[in-house]
C-alpha positions in Angstrom: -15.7 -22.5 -1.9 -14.7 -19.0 -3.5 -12.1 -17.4 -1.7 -13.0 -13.4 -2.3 -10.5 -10.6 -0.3 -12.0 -7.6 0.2 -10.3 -4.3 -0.4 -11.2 -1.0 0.8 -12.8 -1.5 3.9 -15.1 1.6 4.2 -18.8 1.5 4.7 -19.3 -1.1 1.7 -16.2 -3.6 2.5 -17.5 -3.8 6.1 -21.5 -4.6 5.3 -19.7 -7.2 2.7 -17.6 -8.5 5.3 -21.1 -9.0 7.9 -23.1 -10.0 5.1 -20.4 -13.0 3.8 -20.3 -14.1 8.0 -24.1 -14.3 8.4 -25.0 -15.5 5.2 -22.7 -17.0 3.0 -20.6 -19.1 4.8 -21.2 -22.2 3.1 -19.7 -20.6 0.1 -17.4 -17.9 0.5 -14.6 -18.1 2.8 -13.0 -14.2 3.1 -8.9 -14.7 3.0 -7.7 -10.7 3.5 -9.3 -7.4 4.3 -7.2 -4.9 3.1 -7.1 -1.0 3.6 -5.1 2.2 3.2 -4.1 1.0 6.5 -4.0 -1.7 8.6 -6.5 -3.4 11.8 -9.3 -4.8 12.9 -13.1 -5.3 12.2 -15.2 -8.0 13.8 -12.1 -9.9 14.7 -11.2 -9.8 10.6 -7.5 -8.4 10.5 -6.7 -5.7 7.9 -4.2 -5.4 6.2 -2.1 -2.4 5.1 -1.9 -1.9 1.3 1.1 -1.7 0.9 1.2 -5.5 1.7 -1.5 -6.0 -0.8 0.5 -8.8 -2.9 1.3 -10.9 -0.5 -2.3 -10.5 1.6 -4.3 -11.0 -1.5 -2.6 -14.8 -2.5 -5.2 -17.5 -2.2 -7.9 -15.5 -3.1 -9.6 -16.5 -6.4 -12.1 -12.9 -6.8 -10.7 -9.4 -5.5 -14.1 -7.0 -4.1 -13.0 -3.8 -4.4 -15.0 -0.6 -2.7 -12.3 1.7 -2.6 -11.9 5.4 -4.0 -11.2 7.0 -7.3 -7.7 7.9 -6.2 -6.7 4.6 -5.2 -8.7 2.4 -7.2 -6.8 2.5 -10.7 -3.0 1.5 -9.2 -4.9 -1.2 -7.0 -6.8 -2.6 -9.5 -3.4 -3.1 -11.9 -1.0 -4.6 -8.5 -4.3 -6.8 -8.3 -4.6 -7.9 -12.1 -0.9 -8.4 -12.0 -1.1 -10.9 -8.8 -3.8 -13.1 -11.7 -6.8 -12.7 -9.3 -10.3 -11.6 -11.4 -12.4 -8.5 -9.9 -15.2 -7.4 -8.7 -15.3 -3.8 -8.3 -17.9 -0.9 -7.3 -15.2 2.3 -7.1 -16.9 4.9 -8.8 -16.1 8.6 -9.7 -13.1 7.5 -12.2 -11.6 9.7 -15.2 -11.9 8.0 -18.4 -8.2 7.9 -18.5 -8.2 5.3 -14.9 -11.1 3.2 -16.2 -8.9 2.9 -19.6 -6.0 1.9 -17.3 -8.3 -0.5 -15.8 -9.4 -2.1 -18.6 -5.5 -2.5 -19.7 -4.5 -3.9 -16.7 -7.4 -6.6 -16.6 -6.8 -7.4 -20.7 -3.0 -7.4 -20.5 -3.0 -9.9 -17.5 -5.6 -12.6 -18.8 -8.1 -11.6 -15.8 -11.6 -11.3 -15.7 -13.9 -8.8 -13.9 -17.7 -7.4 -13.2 -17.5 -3.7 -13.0 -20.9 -1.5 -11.9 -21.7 1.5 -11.2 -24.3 0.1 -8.7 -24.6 -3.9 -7.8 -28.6 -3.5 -6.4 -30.3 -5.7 -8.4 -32.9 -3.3 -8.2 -31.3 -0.5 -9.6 -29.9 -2.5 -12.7 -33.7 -3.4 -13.3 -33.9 0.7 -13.2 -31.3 0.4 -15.6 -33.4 -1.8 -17.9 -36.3 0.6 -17.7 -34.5 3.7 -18.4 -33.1 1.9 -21.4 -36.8 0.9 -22.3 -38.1 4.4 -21.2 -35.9 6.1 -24.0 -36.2 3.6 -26.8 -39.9 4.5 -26.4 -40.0 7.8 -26.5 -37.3 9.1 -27.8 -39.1 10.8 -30.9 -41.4 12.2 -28.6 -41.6 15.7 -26.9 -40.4 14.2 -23.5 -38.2 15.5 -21.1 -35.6 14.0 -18.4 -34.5 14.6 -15.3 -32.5 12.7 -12.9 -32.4 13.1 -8.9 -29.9 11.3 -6.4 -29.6 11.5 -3.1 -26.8 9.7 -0.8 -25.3 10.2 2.5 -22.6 12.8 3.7 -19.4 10.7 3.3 -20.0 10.2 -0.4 -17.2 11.1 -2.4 -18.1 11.6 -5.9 -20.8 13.3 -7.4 -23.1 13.1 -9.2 -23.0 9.4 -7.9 -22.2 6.8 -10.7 -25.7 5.5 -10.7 -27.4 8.8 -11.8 -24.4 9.1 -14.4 -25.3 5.4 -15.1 -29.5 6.4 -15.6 -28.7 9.4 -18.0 -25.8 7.8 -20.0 -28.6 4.9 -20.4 -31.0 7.7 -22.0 -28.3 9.3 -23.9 -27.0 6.0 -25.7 -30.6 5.1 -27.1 -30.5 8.9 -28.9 -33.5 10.3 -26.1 -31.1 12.9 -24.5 -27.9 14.6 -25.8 -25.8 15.4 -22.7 -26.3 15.9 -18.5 -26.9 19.7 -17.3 -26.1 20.5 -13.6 -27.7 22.9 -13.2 -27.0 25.4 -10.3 -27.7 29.3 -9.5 -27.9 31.1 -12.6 -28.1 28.7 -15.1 -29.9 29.4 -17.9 -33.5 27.7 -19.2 -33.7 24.1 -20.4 -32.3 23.4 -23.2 -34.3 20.5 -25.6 -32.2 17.2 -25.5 -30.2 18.2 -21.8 -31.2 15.7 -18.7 -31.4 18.0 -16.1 -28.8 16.2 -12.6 -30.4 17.2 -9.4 -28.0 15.7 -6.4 -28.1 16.0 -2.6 -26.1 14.6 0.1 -27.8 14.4 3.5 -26.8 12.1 7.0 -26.7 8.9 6.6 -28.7 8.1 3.3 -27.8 5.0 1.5 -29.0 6.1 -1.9 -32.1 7.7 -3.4 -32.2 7.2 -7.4 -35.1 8.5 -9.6 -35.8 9.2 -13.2 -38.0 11.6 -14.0 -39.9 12.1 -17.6 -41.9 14.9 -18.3 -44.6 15.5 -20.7 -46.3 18.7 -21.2 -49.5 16.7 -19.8 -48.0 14.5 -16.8 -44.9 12.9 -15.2 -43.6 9.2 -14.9 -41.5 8.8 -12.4 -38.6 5.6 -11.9 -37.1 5.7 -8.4 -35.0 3.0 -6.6 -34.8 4.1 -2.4 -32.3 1.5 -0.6 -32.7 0.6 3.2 -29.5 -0.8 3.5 -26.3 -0.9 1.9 -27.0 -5.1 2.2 -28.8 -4.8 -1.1 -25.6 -3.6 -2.8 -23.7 -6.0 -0.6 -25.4 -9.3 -1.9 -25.2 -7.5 -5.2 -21.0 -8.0 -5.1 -21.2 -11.1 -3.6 -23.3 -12.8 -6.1 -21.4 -10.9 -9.0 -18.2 -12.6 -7.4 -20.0 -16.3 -7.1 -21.3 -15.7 -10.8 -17.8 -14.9 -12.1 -16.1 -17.5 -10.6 -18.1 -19.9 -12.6 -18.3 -17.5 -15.9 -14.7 -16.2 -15.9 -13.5 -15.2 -19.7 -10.1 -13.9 -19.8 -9.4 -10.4 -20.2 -13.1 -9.8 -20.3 -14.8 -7.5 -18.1 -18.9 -8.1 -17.4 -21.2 -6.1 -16.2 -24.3 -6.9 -13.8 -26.4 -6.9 -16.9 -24.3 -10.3 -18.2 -25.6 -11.6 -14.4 -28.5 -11.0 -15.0 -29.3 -11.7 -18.5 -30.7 -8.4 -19.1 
């Protein structure tokens, strides 16, 4: 049985939580919920996080959904408390992910960290990766278009950073351009970030490459936030029996791409 608590219990911590009571109970028993403040949801109690060290004992894997302004000191009280990680926060500096990092070296954890944990969208991953590598001494262009809901806090979301620094790291593209009112003409080796945030969309993900004779396009739409939900959970299952201390995985370690 994995004991997992789940921190941050915002949209993702909650479809966790339902998605761990209707479908993994055989497997994965939840010990805390734990949140900027304390409660209820679907007679789980939550716990304020200022309480997080003693809420979080028993648990063997930490999920954490929480936000960029929280997640770096949780992640440390966590990694000091000797419990591994899961964790989806996105929209960190590099100077809080290097704290991260720290935190889970210096105290012999082990964590997954993603940008997104649909299994989907790492395949996107692999086929942006692919995509580049193919034609990246080609006269091809790139473009990358997200879409998410209205509560989303950082932007562009760290999926579409995810898609372009893919692109970037096999040599196809050079940097990201937002580019807004104004901005001047497209520049040979820029991926050009297109975002919106409208109601209550999940996420809409596509890579877009342009050839002066037609277009391929690589798009990911999610239904429901379960895809990213099962996502964690089997990242949590997977580390429990992979665990290497002070090493941090990613979903591409889960699934051997």
């Amino acid at each position: 049985m994995l004991n997992v608590a789940l921190v941050g219990m915002g949209r993702m911590g909650k479809e966790i939580a339902g998605c761990i009571k209707t479908s993994y109970t055989s497997n994965v028993q939840i010990v805390s919920c734990i949140d900027l403040q304390g409660g209820s949801y679907e007679g789980l109690a939550i716990t304020p996080n200022t309480d997080l060290e003693s809420a979080i004992k028993g648990a063997d894997v930490a999920i954490n959904f929480t936000t960029p302004t929280s997640e770096t000191e949780l992640s440390e009280r966590i990694a000091k408390c000797g419990v591994d990680l899961v964790i989806g926060t996105t929209g960190l500096s590099e100077i809080d992910w290097a704290r991260v990092q720290d935190a889970i070296e210096k105290n012999d954890i082990s964590a997954v960290i993603a940008s997104n944990f649909s299994i989907l969208v790492n395949l996107q991953f692999a086929l942006a990766k692919k995509t580049g590598e193919t034609l990246k001494s080609l006269n091809y262009d790139f473009a990358v278009f997200e879409e998410h809901h209205t509560g989303k806090l950082d932007s562009p979301s760290g999926t579409a950073r995810s898609i372009a620094e893919v692109l970037i790291a096999t040599g196809a593209a050079q940097k990201m351009n937002f580019r807004g009112e104004g901005k001047k003409k497209h520049e040979p080796g820029e991926i050009d970030m297109a975002i919106s945030r409208n109601g209550g969309m999940p996420a809409t993900h596509e890579l877009r490459v342009g050839g002066q004779h037609g277009l391929l396009n690589i798009s990911t739409l999610m239904y429901s936030r379960k895809e990213f939900a099962v996502g964690a959970i089997e990242s949590a299952l997977w580390l429990k029996a992979n665990r290497k201390q002070g090493h941090i995985f990613g979903m591409g370690d889960l699934l051997k791409m």
